[in-house]
MARSE-222223 format. One record per residue (C-alpha): residue number from 1; residue in three letters; chain; y, x, z negated. Coordinates in pm, 1 decimal. Layout:
N
num:NUM, residu:ala, chaine:A, v:Y, u:X, w:Z
...
END
This chain:
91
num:1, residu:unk, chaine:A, v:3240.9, u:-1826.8, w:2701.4
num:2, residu:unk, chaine:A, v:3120.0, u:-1897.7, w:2328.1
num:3, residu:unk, chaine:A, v:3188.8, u:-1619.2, w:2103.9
num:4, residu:unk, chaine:A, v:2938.6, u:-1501.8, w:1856.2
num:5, residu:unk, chaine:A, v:3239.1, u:-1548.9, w:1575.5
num:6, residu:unk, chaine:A, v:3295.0, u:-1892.7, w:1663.6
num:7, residu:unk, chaine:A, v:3235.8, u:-2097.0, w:1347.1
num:8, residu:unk, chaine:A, v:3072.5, u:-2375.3, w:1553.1
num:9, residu:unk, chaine:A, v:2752.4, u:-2170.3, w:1559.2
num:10, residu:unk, chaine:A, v:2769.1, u:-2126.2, w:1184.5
num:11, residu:unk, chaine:A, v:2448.5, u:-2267.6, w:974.4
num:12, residu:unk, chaine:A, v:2407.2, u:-2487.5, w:674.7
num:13, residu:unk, chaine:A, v:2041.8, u:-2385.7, w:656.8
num:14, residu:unk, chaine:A, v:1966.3, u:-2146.1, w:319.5
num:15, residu:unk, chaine:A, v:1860.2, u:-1810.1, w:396.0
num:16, residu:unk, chaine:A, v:1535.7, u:-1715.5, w:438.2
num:17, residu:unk, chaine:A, v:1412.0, u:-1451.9, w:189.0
num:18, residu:unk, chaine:A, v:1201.1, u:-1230.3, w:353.9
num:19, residu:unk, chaine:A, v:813.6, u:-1205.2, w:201.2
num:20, residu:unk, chaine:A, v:720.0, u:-1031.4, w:-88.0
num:21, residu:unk, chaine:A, v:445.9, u:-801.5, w:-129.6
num:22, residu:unk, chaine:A, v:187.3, u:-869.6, w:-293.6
num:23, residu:unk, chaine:A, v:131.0, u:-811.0, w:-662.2
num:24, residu:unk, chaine:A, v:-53.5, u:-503.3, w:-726.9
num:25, residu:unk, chaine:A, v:-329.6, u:-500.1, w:-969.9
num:26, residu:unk, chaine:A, v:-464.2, u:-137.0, w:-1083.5
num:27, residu:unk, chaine:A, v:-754.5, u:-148.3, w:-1265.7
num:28, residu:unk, chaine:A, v:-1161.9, u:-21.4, w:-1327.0
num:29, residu:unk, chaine:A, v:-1448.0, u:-208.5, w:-1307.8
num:30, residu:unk, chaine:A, v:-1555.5, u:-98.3, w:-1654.3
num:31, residu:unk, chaine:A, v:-1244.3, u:-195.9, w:-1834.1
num:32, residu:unk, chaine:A, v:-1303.4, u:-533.4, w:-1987.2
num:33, residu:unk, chaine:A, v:-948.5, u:-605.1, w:-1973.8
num:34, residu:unk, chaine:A, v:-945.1, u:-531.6, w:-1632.9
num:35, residu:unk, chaine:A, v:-1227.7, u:-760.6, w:-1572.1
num:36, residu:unk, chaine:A, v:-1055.0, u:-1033.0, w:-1793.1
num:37, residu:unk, chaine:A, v:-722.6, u:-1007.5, w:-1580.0
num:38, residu:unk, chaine:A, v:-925.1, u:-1046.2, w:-1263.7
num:39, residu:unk, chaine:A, v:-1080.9, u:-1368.8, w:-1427.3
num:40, residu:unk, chaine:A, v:-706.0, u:-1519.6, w:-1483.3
num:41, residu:unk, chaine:A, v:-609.8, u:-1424.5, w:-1091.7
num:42, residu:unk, chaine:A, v:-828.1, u:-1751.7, w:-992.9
num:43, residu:unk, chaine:A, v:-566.6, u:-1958.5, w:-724.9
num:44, residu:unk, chaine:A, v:-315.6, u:-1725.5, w:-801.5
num:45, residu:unk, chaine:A, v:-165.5, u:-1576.1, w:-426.9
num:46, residu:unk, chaine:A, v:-22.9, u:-1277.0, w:-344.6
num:47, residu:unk, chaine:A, v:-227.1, u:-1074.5, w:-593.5
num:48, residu:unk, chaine:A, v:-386.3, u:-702.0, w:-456.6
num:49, residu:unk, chaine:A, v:-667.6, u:-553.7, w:-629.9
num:50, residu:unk, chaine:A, v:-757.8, u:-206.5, w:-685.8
num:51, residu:unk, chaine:A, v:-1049.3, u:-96.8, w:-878.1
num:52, residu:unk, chaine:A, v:-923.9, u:227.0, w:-913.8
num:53, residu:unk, chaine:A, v:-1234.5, u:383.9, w:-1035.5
num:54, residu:unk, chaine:A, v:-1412.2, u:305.5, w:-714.0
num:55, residu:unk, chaine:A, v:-1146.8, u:441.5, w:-395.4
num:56, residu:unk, chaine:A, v:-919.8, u:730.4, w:-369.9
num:57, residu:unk, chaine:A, v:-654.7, u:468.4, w:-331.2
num:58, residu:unk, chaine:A, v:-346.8, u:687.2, w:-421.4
num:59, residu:unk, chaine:A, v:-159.9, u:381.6, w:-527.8
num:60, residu:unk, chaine:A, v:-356.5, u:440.2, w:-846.8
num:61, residu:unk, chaine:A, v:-180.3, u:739.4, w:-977.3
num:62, residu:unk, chaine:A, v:103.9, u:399.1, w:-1133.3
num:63, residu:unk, chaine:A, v:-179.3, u:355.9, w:-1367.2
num:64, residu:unk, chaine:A, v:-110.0, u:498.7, w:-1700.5
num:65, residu:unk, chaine:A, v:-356.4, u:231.8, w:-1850.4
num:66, residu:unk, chaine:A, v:-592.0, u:-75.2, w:-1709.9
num:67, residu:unk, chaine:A, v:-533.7, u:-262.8, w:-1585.1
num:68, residu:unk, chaine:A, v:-192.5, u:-220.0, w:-1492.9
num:69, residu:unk, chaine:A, v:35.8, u:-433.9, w:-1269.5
num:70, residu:unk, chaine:A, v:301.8, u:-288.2, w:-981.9
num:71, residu:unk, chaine:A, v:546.8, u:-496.1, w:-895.9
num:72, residu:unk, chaine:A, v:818.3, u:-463.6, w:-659.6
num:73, residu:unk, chaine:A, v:761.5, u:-47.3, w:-676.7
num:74, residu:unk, chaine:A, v:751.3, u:-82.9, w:-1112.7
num:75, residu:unk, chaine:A, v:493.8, u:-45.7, w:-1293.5
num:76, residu:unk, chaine:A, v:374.3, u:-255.0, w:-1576.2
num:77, residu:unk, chaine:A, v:116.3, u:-183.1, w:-1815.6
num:78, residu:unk, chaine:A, v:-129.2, u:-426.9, w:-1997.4
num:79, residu:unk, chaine:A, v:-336.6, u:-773.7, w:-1954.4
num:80, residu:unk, chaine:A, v:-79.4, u:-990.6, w:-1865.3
num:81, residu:unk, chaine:A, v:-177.6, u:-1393.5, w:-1999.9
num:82, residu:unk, chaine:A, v:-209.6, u:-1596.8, w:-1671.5
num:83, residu:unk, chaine:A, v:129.9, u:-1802.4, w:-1857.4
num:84, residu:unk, chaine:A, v:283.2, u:-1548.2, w:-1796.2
num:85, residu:unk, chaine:A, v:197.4, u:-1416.9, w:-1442.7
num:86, residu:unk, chaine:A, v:464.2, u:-1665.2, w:-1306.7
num:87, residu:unk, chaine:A, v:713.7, u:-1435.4, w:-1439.6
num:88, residu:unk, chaine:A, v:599.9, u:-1088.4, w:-1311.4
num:89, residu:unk, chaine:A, v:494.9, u:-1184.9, w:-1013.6
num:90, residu:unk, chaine:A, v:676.1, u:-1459.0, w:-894.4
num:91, residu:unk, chaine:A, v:352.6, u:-1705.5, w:-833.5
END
């Protein structure tokens, strides 16, 4: 019988992080911020956008400003430079 404390069934192998969510993007289709931020998403992954001025979404009510980025539950307000993006979101 093999006991599930035996140290012989112990791994090397790192653990496996489970997936994050994606990066939420708030924003409006007539912000041009908003509409500049989308423009810097181009081969970024893991990215969610919500034009909030056209759905009911109720994700929206994080937005104090467009567009405006959740990550990770927190909110972040602002254009974010796509140098940058690495950093919030983790791409």
């Amino acid at each position: 019988m093999v006991s599930i404390l035996d140290p012989g069934l112990t791994s090397d192998a790192p653990a496996v992080e489970p997936p994050r969510e994606p990066a939420l993007l708030l924003g409006a289709s007539w912000c041009g911020w908003t509409q500049r931020q989308v423009d810097e998403l181009d081969g970024v992954p893991n990215v969610e956008v919500v034009m909030c001025d056209k759905t009911e979404d109720a994700r929206c009510e994080h937005a104090t400003a467009y567009p405006t980025w959740v990550v990770d539950g927190e909110a972040h307000p602002g254009f974010v430079p796509r140098a940058d993006l690495p950093a919030l979101i983790g791409a």
